[in-house]
C-alpha positions as CSV (number, residue, x, y, z in Angstrom):
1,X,-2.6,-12.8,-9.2
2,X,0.8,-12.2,-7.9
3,X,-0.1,-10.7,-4.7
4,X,-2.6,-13.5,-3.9
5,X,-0.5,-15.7,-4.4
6,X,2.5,-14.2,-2.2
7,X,0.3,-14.4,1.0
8,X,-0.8,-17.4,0.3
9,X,2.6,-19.0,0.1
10,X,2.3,-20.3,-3.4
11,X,-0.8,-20.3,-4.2
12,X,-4.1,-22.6,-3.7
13,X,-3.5,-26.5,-3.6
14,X,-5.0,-29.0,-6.0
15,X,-7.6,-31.3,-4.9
16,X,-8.4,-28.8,-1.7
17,X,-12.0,-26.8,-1.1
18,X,-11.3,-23.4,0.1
19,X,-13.7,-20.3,1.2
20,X,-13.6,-16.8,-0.3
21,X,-15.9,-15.0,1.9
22,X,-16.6,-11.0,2.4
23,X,-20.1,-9.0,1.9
24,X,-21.3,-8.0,-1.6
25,X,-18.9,-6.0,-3.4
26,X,-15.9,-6.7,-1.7
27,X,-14.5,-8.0,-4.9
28,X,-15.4,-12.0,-4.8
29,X,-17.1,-12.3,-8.2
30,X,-13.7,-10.5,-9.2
31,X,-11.7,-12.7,-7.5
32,X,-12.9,-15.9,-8.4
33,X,-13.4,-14.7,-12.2
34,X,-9.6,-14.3,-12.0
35,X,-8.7,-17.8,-10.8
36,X,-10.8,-19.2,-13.6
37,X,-9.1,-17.2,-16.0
38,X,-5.9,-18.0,-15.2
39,X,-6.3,-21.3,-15.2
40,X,-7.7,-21.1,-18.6
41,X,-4.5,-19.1,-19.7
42,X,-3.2,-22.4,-18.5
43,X,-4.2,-24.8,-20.5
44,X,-7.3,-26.2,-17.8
45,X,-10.5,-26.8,-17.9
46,X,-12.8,-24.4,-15.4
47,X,-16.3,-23.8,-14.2
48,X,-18.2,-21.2,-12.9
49,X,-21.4,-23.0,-11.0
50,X,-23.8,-19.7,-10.1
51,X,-26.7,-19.9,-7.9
52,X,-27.5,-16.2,-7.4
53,X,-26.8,-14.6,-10.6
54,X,-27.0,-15.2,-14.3
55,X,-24.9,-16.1,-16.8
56,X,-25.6,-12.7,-18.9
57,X,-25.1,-10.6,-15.6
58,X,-21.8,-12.2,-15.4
59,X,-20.5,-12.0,-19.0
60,X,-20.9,-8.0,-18.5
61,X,-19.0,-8.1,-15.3
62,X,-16.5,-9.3,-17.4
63,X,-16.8,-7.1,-19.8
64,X,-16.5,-4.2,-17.7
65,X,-13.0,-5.2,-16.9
66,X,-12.1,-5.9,-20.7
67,X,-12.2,-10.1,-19.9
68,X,-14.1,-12.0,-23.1
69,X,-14.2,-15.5,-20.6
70,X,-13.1,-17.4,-23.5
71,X,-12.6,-21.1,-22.2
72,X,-14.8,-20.4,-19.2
73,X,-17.8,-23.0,-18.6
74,X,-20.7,-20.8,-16.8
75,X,-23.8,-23.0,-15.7
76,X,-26.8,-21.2,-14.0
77,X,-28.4,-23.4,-11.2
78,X,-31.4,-22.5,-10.7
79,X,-33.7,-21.3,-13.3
80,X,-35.5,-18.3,-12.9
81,X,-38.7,-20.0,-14.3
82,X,-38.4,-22.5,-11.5
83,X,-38.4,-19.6,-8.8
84,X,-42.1,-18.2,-10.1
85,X,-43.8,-21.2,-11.9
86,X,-46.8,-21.8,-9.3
87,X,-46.3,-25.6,-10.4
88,X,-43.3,-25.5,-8.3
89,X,-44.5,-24.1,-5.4
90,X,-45.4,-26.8,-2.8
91,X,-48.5,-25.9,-0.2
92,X,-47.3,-29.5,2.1
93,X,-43.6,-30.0,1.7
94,X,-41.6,-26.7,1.5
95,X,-40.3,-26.1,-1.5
96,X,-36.8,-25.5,-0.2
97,X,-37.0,-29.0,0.7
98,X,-36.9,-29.8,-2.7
99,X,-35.1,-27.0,-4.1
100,X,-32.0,-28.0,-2.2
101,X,-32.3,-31.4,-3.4
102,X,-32.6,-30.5,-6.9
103,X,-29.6,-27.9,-6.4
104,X,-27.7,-30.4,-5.0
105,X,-28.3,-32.6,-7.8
106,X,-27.6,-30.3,-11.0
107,X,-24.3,-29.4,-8.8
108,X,-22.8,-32.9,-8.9
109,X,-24.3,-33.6,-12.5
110,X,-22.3,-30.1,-14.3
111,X,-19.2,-31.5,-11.9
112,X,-19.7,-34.8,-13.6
113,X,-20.2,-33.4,-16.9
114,X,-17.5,-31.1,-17.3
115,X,-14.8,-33.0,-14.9
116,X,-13.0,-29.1,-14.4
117,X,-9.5,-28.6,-13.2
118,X,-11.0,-25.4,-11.3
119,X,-14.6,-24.6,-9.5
120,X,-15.8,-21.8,-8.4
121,X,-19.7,-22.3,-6.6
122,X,-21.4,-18.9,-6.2
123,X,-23.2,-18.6,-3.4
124,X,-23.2,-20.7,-0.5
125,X,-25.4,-17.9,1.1
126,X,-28.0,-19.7,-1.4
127,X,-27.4,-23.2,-0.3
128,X,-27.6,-21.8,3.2
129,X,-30.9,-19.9,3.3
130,X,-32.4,-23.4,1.3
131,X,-31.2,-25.6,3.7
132,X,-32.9,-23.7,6.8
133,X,-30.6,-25.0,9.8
134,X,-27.2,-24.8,10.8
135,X,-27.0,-28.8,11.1
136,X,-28.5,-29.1,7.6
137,X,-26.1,-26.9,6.2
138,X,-23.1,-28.5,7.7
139,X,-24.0,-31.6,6.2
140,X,-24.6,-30.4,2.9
141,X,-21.3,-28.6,2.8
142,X,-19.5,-31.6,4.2
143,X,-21.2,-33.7,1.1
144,X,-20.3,-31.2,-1.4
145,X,-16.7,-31.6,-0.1
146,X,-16.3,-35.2,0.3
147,X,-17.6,-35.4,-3.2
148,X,-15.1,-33.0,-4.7
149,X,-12.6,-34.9,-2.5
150,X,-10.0,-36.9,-4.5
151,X,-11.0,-35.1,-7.9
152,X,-7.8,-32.9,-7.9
153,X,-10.1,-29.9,-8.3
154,X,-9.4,-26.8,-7.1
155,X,-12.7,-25.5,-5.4
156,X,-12.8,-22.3,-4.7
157,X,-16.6,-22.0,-2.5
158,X,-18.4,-17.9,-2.1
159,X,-20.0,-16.4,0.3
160,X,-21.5,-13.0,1.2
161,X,-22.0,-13.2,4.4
162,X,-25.9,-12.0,4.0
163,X,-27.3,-14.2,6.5
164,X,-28.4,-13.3,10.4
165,X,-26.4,-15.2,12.1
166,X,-22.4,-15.4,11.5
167,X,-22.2,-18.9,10.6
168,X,-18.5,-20.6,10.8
169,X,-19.7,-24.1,9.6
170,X,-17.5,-23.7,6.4
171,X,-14.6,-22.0,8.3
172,X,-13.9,-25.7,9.9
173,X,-14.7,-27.6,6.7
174,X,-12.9,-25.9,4.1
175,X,-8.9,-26.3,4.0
176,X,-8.3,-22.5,3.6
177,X,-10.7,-19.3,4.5
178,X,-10.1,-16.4,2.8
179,X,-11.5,-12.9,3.7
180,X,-12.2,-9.2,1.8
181,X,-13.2,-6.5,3.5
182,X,-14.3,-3.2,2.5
183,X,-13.8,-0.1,4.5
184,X,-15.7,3.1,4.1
185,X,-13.6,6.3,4.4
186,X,-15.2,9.7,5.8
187,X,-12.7,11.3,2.7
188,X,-12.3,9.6,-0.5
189,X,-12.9,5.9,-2.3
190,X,-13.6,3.0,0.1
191,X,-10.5,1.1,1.1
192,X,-10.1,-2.8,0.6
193,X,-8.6,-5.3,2.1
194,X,-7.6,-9.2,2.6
195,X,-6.8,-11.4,4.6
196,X,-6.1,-15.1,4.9
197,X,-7.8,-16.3,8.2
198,X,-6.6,-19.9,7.9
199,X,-5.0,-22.7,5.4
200,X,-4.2,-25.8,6.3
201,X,-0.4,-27.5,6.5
202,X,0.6,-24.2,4.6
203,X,2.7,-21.0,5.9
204,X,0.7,-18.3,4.6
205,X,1.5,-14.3,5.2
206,X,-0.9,-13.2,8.2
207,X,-2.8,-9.9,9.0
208,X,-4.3,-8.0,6.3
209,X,-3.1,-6.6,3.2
210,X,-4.7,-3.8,0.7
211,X,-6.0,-4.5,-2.1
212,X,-7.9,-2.4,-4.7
213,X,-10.1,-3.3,-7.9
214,X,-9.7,-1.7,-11.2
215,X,-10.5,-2.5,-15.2
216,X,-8.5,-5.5,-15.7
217,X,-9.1,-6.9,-12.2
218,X,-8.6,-7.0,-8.4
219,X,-4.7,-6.2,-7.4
220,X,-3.2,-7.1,-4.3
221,X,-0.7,-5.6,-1.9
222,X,1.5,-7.6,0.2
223,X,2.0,-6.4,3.3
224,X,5.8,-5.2,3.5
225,X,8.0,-7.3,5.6
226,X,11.0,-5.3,6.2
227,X,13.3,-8.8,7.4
228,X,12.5,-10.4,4.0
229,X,14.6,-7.8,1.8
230,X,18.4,-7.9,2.9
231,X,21.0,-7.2,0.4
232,X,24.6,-6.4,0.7
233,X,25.9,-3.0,-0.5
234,X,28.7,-0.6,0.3
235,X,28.2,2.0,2.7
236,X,29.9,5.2,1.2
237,X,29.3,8.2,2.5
238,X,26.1,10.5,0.4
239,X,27.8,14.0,-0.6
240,X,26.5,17.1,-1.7
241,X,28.4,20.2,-3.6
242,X,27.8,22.2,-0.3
243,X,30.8,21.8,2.0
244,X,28.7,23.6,5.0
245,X,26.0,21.6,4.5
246,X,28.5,18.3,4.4
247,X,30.1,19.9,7.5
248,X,26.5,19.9,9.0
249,X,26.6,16.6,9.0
250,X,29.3,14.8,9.7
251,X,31.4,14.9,6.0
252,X,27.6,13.7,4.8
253,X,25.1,10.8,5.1
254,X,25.3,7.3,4.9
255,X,24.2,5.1,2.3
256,X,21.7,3.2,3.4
257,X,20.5,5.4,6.3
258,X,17.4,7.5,6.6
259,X,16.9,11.5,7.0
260,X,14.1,13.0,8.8
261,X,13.7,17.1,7.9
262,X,11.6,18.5,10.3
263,X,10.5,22.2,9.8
264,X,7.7,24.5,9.7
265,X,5.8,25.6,6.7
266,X,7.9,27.4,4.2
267,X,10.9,26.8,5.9
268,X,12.6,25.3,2.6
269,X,12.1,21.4,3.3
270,X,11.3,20.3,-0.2
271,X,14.2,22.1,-2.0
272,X,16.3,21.2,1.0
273,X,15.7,17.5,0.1
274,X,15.6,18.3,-4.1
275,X,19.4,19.5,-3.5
276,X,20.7,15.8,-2.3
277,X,18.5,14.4,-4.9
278,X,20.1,16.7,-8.0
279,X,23.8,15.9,-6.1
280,X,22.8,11.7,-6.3
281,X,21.5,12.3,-10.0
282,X,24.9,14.2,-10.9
283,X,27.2,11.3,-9.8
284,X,25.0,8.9,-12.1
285,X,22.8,7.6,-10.0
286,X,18.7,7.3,-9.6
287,X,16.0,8.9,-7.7
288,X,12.7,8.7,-6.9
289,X,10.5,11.5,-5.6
290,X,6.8,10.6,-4.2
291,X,5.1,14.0,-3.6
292,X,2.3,14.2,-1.6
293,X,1.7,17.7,-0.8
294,X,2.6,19.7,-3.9
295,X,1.4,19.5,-7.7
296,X,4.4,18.5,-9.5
297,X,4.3,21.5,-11.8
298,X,4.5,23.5,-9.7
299,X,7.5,21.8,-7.9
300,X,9.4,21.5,-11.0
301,X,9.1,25.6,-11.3
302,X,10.1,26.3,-8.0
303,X,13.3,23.9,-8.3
304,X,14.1,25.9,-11.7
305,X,14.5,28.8,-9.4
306,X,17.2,26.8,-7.5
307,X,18.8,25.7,-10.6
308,X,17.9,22.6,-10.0
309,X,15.8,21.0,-13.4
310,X,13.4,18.3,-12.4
311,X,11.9,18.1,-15.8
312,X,15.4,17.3,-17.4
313,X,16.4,14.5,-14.5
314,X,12.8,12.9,-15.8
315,X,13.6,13.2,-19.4
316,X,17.1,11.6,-18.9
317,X,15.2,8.3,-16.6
318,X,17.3,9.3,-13.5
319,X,14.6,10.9,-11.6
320,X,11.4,9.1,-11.4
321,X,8.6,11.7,-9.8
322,X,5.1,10.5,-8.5
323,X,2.4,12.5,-7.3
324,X,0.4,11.0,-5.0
325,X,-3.6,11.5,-3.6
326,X,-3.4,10.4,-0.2
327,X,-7.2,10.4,-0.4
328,X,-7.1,8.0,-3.4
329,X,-3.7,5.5,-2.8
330,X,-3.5,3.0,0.2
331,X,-0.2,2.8,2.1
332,X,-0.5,-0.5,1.0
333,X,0.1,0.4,-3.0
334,X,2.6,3.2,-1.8
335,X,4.4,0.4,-0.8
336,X,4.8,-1.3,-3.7
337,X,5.4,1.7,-5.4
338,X,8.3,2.7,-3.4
339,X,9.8,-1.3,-4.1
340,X,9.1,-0.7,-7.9
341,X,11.1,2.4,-7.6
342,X,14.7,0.7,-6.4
343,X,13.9,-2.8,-7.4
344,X,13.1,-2.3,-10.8
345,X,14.1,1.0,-11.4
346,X,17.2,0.8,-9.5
347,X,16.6,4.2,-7.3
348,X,19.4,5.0,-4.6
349,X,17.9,8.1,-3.3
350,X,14.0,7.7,-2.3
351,X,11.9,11.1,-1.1
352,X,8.8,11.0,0.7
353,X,7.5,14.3,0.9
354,X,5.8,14.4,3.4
355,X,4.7,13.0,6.1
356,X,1.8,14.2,6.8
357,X,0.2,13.8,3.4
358,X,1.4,10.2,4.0
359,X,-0.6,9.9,7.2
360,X,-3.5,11.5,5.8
361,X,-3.3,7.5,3.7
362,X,-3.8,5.5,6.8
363,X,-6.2,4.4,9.3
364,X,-4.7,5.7,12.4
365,X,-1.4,7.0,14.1
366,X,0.0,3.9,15.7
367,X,-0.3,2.2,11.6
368,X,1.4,5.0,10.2
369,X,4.7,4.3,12.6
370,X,4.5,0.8,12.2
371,X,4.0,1.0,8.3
372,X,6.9,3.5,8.5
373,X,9.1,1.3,10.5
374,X,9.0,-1.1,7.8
375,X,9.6,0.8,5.1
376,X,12.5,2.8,6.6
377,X,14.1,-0.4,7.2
378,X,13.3,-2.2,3.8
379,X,14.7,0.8,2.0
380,X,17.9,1.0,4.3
381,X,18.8,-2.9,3.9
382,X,18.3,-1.9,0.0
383,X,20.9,0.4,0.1
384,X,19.1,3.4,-0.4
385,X,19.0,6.6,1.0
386,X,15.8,7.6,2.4
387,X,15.1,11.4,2.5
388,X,11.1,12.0,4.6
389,X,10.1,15.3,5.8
390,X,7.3,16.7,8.0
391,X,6.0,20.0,8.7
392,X,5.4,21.0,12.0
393,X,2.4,22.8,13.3
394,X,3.5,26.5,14.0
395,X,5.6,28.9,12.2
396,X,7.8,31.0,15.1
397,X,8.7,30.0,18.3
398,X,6.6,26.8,20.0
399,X,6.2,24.0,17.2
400,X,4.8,20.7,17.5
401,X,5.2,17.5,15.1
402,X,1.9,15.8,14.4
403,X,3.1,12.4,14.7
404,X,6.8,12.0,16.4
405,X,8.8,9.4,14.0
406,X,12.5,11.0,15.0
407,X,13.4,7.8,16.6
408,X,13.1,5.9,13.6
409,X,15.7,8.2,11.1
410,X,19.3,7.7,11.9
411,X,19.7,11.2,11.1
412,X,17.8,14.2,11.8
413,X,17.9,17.5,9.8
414,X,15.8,20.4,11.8
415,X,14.7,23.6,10.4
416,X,13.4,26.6,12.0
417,X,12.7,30.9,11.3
418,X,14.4,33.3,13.4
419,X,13.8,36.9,13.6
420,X,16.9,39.6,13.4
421,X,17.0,42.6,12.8
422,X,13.3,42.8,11.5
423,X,13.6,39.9,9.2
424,X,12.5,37.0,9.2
425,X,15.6,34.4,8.7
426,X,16.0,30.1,8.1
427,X,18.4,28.6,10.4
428,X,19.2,25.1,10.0
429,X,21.2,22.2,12.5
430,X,21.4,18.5,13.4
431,X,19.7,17.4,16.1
432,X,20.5,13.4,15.9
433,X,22.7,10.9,13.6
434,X,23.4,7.8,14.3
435,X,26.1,6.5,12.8
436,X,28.8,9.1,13.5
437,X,29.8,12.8,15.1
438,X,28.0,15.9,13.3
439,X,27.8,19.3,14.2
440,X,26.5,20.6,17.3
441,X,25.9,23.9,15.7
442,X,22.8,26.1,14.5
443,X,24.0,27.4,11.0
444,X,21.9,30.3,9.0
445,X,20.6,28.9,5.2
446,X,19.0,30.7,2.6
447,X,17.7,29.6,-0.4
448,X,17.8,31.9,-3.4
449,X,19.1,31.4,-7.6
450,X,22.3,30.2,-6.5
451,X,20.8,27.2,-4.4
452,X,20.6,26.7,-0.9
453,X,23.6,28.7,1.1
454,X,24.8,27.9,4.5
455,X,26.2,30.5,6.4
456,X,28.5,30.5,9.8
457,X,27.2,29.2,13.2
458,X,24.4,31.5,14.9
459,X,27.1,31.8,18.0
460,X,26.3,35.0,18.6
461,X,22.1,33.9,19.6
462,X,21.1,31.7,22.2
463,X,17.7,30.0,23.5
464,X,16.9,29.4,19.5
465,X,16.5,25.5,20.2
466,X,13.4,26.1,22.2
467,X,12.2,29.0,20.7
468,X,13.1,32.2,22.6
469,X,16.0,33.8,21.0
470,X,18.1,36.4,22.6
471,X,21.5,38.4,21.2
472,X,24.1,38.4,23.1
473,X,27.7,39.6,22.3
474,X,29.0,41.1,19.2
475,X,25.4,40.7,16.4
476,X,26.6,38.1,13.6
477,X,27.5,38.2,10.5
478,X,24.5,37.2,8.6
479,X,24.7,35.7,4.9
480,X,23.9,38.2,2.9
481,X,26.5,40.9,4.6
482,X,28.9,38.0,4.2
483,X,28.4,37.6,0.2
């Protein structure tokens, strides 16, 4: 697995005994099933030692993700005859006594035996409940691993965690500790994740990082590292065919910089952002488009109306569009979506639309600015230009932003509705850019067949920034008296 491999800084060293620990169905059996089958693909020799279940229950596992386990030894423990044969149960020596020795034994002799390159032992839980103390257990572990020792075996050791007590005796013995977790969402599919709580004389990559399972097999997600991605590109200035909206903001935005929208429902932030999307697509270059809020259809028709023809950019492989179920992805997979997208795909112009879809994907507030933050700059040290919008709560007058991001966008587009004249009316201004002068102005837009128009600056209004507009002077010249 890729992604395994990534946070573990190369992957797990020969000759080592390492834990894979998390409670039953955090994705273990999945897991380790993998790392066999890899090493299979490879040419070696693997085992799959099972104490808890059989070899048939395992094969259809397999099975269920499309895996035949061709090349993979599977040798079942314990019997199930042993477990109810009244011969075997003692009445003046515990039988656990003996059933740990015997484990033990039939352990060493399939090692022996089959002399594998990889090991997987499932579970320790079993050796644990057999062995009926916390000092006995530490010993046995300790003799299973000084046994493997100086094999150059890769042994990969489960457990689920099942018992009372939290027991760390293998956290100390094994070189590396590995953990899955599974999360259970109020909304949705249950969220997974990893993380690599220790490995020895290795720089691994820390905190926890999603991770889902699907047919074909457990997946993991890195977690993005904005200071890892740097790459050298030219910062020309991003243009559009609409000189008012240039003029808006500054002769236009920089490659490599990232626009916030903010605006009320309605107020025209998705075709706002579709119009410097079809102007990048025009010069020859790529897009992507992650839509969070809206069914693409129905996008697609309402950009028609614009002239603007997502459907064709598609078609042509300049515009790549996603829909995405916030209840279903994890930011996480977004992620490495989004470095799909300009890695792979070469996309200068990336949309996230919107934010609060993209919240709705994450565990809390203070994640989403963090997981933001990283992905803003990753993006902009890619060279592309990052268009994300967010509705604010309200319509007229006092609006709020659900979570306030504006300090992380080098530029920031806001859009608001005015009332004149009984209409209701879109005015639209630049409250923020970082890397050079824009307009100070509040400019009328519309957004009709034609596209989006810009008209003059509202200088005949006042108090419009904080909501409480009042006319003073001559009234303006509004857009459609002017065309």
């Amino acid at each position: 697995m890729p992604g395994l491999d990534d946070i573990l800084g190369g992957g797990l060293s020969r000759g080592r005994v390492f834990l894979l620990e998390g409670l039953p169905g955090t994705g273990k059996t999945t897991v380790a099933m993998q790392f066999l089958l890899e090493g299979a693909r490879n040419g070696e020799k693997v085992l799959y030692l099972t104490l808890s279940e059989s070899e048939e229950e395992l094969r259809a596992a397999a099975a269920a993700h499309g895996w035949a386990l061709d090349g993979v030894e599977i040798v079942e423990l314990i019997s199930p005859d042993s477990l109810v044969d009244e011969k075997q149960q003692q009445s003046l020596l515990y039988s656990s006594d003996l059933e740990l020795v015997e484990t033990t034994r039939r352990i060493f002799e399939a090692f022996t035996r089959s002399k594998p390159d990889r090991l997987v032992l499932d579970s320790l839980s079993e050796i644990r409940l057999l062995s009926q103390s916390s000092l006995r257990y530490r010993r046995q572990v300790l003799a299973l691993k000084h046994y493997f020792a100086g094999q150059g075996t890769i042994v990969l050791m489960l457990d689920d965690m099942t018992t009372e007590t939290e027991d760390k005796t293998v956290h100390s013995v094994a070189h590396g500790v590995v953990c899955l977790e599974e999360l259970a969402r109020e909304y949705g599919p249950e969220r997974r994740r990893i993380r690599v709580a220790k490995y020895r004389g290795r720089g691994f990559r820390g905190g926890y990082h999603d991770f889902v399972i699907e047919r074909g097999g457990a997946r993991v997600f890195p977690r993005l590292i904005s200071a890892e991605h740097r790459s050298s590109f030219e910062r020309d200035k991003v243009t559009t065919e609409i000189t008012e909206l240039d003029a808006l903001t500054g002769g236009g935005l920089e490659r490599g910089s990232s626009v916030l929208i903010l605006g009320p429902a309605g107020t025209g932030k998705s075709l706002l952002v579709l119009t410097f999307v079809a102007a990048a697509v025009k010069k020859g270059e790529k897009a992507a488009l992650f839509v969070f809020d809206e069914e693409v259809g129905l996008l697609a028709e309402r950009a028609r109306g614009l002239g603007i023809d997502i459907i064709a950019m598609m078609d042509a492989g300049a515009l790549q569009v996603e829909q995405i179920d916030a209840a279903e992805l994890t930011p996480g997979e977004l992620s490495a979506r989004v470095r799909k997208c300009v890695e792979e795909n070469g996309a200068r112009t990336v949309v996230v639309d919107s934010l609060n879809g993209y919240q709705a994907a994450m565990p809390g507030e203070n994640a989403l600015v963090l997981h933001m933050h990283e992905l803003l700059q990753y993006l902009n040290r890619q060279g592309a230009t990052t268009f994300v919008t967010i509705a604010q709560h309200g319509l007229v007058g006092d609006t709020r932003t659900p979570v306030d991001v504006t300090y992380l966008a080098d530029t920031v587009i806001l859009l608001r509705y005015f009332e004149t004249r009984g209409r209701l009316r879109r005015a639209i201004s630049v409250v923020k850019k970082r890397t050079g002068a824009h307009e100070d102005t509040i400019r009328e837009y519309s957004i009709g067949a034609d596209g989006v128009r810009i008209g003059e600056a509202l200088v005949s209004f006042q108090g419009m920034a904080r909501g409480v507009r009042s006319l003073f002077g001559d009234a303006p010249e509004l857009i459609e008296e002017r065309h």
